[in-house]
N, C-alpha and C positions, 0 to 999 in steps of 0.2 A: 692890146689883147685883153684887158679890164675892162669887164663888165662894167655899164655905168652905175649897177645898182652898189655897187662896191665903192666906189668914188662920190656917192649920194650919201651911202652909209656914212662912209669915213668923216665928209664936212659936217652932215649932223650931230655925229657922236661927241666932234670934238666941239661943235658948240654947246651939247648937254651937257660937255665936262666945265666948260665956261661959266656957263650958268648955275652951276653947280658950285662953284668954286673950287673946284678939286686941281689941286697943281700937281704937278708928275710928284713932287716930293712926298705930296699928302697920299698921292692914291695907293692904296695897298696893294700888292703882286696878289693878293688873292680875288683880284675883284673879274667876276664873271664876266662873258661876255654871251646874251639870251637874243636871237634872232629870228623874228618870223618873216617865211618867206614863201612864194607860190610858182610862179611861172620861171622858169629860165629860156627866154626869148633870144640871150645873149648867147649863150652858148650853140643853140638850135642853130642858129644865123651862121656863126664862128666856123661851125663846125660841119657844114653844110656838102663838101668837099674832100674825100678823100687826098686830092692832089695840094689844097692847100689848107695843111692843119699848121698852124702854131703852136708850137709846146708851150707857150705860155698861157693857152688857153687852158691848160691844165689848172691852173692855180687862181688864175684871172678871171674866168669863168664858172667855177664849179659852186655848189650851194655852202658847200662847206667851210669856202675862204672869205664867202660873206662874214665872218663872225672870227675865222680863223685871222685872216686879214687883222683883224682891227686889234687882237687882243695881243698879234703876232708884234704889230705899233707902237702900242701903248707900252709892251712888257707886262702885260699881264697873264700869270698863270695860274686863275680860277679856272671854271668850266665853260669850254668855250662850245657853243650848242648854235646849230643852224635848225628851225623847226619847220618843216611842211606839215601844218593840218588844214593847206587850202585856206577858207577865209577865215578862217581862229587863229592862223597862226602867230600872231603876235600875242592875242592874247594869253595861247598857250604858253608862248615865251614869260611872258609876265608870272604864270602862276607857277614856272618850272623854276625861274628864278626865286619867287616868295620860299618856293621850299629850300631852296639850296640856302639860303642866308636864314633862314630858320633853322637848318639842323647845322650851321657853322661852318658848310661846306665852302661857302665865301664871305669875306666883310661887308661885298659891295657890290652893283653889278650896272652892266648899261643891257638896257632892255628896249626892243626896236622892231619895226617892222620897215620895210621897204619894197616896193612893188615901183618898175621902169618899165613900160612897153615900146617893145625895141623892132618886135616883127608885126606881122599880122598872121600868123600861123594860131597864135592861139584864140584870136578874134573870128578865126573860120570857123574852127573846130566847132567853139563856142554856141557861133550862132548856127552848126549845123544840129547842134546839141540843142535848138530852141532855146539857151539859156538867157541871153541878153534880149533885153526891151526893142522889139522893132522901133518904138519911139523916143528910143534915150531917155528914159526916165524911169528913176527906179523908186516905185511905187509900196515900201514895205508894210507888210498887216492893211492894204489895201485890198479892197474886193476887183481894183481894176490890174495890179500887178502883170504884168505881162512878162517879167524879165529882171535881169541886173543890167549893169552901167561900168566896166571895168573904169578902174580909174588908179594913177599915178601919186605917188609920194614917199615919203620916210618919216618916220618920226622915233625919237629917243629918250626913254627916260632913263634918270642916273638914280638909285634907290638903294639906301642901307637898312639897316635894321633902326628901330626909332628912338631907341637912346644910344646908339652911335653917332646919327644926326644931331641930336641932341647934344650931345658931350662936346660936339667937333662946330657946334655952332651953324652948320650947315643951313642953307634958309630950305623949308619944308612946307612946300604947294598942296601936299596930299599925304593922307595917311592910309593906307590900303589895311584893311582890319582883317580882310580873310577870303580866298579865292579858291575857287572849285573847278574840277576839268571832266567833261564825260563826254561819251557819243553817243546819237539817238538809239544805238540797238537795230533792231527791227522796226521798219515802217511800211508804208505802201510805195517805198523806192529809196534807191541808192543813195539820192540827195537830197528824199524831203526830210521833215525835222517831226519827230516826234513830240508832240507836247507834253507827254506823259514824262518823259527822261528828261529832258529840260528844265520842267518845273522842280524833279530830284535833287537836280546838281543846284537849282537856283536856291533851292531849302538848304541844300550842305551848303553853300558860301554865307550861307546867313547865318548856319545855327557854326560855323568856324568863326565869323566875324563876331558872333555873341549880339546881334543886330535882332531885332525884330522886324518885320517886314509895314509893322504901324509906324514904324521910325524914318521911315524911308519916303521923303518928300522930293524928291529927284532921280528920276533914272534914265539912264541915256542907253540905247541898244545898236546892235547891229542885226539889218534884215535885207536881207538880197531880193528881194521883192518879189521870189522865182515864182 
């Protein structure tokens, strides 16, 4: 009755604790646990029948045991947060957690996104929604764009504060200097993106990270190509 996004979660996490080096002795009960998540396809499927529900869909399937699950595992009692904001949602994860170990609320955190498609329920919708590429190919900041490409995976980072890492010797791939969250507001529809609110939020993560934007020789983005 576990969703496989749960059991994808789970083996990632604990290779990010691996690579982390973090051993149950090291890891502090305060360390968070920040999950972005979209579809539940598992549940839809599970749940499909009155006549045959399982109560352990209850806890197996729900968005909440994504995150609840893992920290339920580990013994961790940080904050344990499931996020839907559709396709930001890990990153919203990421910048939920910056603040939580910036105001002391945890020492530590594993930060994650995971997306399984398990039905085809939301691949109808989708495409009766015109959103996906009749041609599979997702074309971002292109003039030919026709659509998105859903697509499968998980991925996890382990992140403290940077002279915790530091002090604990920890080996540190990236330094995140300062992160920003908004919504377009007002546009000409529900799901296009406003440029005006975006470029905002891109100046607040810049003027938090103390970054100037002439400093910035690499940027990597997310664009659904809709």
């Amino acid at each position: 009755a576990m969703d496989p996004q749960q059991r994808l979660l789970m083996e990632t996490s604990w290779e990010a604790l691996e690579r982390a080096g973090w051993t149950d002795s090291s890891l502090s009960r305060k360390t968070g646990v920040f999950i972005g998540w979209m579809h539940n396809d598992y549940q839809n499927e599970a749940s499909d029948s009155f006549l045959n529900l399982n109560p352990y869909i209850a806890t197996g399937a729900a968005g909440s045991f994504l995150s609840g699950r893992l920290a339920y595992y580990l013994g961790l009692e940080g904050p344990s947060l499931a996020i839907d904001t559709a396709c930001s949602s890990s990153l919203v994860a990421l910048h939920l957690a910056c603040l939580s170990l910036s105001s002391g609320e945890c020492d530590a955190a594993l930060v994650g996104g995971v997306n399984v498609i398990v039905s085809p329920t939301t691949n109808i919708l989708t495409c009766k929604l015109q959103a996906l590429s009749p041609h599979g190919h997702s074309l971002a900041f292109d003039a030919r764009a026709d659509g998105y490409v859903r697509g499968e995976g998980c991925g996890v980072v382990a992140i403290k504060r940077l002279e915790d890492a530091e002090r604990a010797g920890d080996p540190i791939l990236a330094v995140i200097r300062g992160t920003a969250v908004g919504h377009n507001g007002m546009s000409n529809g529900l799901t296009v993106p406003n440029s005006q609110a975006q470029e905002r939020v891109i100046r607040e993560a810049l003027q938090r990270a103390r970054v100037s934007p002439s400093e910035i020789d690499y940027l990597e983005t997310h664009g659904t190509g809709t």
